[in-house]
C-alpha positions in Angstrom: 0.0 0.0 0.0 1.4 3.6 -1.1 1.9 6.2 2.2 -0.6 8.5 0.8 -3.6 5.7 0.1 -6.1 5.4 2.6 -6.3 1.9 4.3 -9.4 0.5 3.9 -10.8 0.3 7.5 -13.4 -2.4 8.7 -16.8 -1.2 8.4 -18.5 -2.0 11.8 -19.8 -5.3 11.0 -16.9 -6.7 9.8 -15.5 -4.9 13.2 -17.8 -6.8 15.3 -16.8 -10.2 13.2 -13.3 -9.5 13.7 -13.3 -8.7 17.5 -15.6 -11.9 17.5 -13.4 -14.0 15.8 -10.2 -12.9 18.3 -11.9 -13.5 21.1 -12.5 -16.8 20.3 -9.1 -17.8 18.7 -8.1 -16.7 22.3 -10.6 -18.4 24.3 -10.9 -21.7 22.8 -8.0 -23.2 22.6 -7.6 -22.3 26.8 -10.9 -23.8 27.3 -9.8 -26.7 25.2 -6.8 -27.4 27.5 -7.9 -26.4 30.7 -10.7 -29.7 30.0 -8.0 -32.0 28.9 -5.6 -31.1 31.8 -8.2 -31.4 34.5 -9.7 -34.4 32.9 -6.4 -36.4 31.3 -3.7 -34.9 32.6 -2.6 -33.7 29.1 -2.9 -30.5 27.0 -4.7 -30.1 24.1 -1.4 -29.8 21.5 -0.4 -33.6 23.4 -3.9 -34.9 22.7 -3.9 -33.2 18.7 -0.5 -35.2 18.5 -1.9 -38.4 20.1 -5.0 -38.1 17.9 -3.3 -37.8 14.9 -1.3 -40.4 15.5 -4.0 -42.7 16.3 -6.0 -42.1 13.1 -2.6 -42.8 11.0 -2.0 -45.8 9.1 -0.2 -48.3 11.5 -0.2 -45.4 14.1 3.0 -44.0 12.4 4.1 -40.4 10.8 7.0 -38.8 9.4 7.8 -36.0 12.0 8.0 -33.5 9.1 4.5 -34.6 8.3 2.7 -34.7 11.9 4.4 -31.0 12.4 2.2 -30.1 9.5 -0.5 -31.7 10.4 -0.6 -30.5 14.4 0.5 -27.0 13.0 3.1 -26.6 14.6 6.8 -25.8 14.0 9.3 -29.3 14.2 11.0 -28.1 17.4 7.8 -27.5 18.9 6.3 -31.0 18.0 10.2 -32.5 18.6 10.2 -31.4 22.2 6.2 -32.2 22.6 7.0 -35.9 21.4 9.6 -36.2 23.7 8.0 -35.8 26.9 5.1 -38.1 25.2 8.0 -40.3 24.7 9.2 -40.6 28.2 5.4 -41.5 29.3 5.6 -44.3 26.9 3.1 -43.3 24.5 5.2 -42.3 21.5 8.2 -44.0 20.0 10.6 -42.3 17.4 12.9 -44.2 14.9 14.5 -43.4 12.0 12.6 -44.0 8.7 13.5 -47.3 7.5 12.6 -46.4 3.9 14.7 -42.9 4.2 17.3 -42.6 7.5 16.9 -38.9 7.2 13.3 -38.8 8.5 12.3 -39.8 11.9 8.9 -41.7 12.2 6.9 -41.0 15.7 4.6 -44.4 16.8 2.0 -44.3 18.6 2.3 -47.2 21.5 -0.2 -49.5 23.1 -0.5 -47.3 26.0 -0.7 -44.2 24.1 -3.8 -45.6 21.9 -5.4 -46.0 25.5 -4.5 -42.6 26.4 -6.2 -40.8 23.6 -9.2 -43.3 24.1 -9.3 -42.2 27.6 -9.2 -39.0 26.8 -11.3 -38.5 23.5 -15.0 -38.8 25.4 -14.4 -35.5 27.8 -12.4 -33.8 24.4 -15.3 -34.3 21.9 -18.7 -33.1 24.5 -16.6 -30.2 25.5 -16.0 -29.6 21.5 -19.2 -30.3 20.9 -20.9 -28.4 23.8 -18.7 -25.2 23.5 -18.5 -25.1 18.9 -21.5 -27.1 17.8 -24.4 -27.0 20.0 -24.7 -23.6 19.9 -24.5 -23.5 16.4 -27.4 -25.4 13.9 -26.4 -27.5 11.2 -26.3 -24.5 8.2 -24.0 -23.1 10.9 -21.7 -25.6 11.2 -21.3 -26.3 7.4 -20.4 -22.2 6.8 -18.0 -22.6 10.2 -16.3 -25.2 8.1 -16.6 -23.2 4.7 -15.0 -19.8 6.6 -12.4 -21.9 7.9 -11.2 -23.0 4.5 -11.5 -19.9 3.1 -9.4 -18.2 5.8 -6.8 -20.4 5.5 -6.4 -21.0 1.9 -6.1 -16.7 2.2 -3.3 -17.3 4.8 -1.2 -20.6 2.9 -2.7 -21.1 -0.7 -0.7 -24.2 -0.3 -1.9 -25.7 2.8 -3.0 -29.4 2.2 -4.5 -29.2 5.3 -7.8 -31.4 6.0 -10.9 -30.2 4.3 -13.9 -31.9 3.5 -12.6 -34.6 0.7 -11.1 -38.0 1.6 -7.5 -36.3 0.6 -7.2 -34.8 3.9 -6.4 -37.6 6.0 -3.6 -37.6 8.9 -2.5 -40.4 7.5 -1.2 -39.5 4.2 1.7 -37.5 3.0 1.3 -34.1 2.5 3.7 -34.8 -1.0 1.9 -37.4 -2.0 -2.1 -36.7 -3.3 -2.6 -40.1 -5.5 -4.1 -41.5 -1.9 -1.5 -43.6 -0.9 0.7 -42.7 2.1 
């Protein structure tokens, strides 16, 4: 934008979307974990890992790939998978297909974990996105979503609602095999 061109300023309902949509990209995620801490012990990044995990083929991801997956940088989900490590839910080894990639496993007892813990997740999801919204609601909630993110990464091959957005498949790979 040139110095002398006049931003163009949020009319007052996009002003009360935005302040809406803040407050809730601050608020949810907290009440997301404060649930999972009091009710599993864990927070809600160590249960998106878990999940993700658990809904893999053979329980198994590339690092690279469940970073992109749990959005979050490598060193964040490196030192996350560590501590899941030393609880015994996660295992990393190196790739046997390709030694420069570390695959993270999901154990036995961290399949029970997320199990444990997915009940008390999904009502406190559903009671605090989707029951206050109807079904129309829900659909555009997903349709926003998209379209916000595809503004912020055009190439995000993040999930969406075809069959090619499964955890379980590599984000380099779309002929549906992982």
């Amino acid at each position: 934008m040139d110095a002398t061109e006049e931003p163009r300023w949020l009319d007052n309902e996009e002003s009360q979307a935005w302040r809406a949509l803040v407050k809730t990209l601050a608020r949810l995620p907290a009440a997301l974990d404060a649930q999972l801490r009091r009710d599993a012990g864990i927070s809600h990044f160590e249960y998106e890992v878990l999940a993700l995990l658990s809904e893999a083929p053979d329980r198994t991801l590339r690092m690279s790939a469940l970073a992109m997956w749990a959005g979050a940088s490598l060193p964040r989900l490196s030192q996350v998978v560590a501590r899941l490590e030393q609880r015994g839910w996660v295992r990393r080894a190196p790739d046997p297909s390709d030694g420069r990639y570390t695959l993270a496993t999901l154990t036995s007892q961290g399949q029970a974990k997320v199990t444990q813990a997915a009940p008390g997740h999904v009502r406190e999801v559903r009671r605090l996105v989707f029951d206050p919204l109807t079904k129309t609601q829900s659909r555009q909630l997903r349709q926003i979503g998209q379209r916000i993110l595809r503004a912020i990464d055009p190439d995000d091959h993040g999930p969406d609602d075809r069959d090619e957005g499964r955890p379980g498949q590599d984000p380099e790979r779309r002929d549906g095999r992982s």
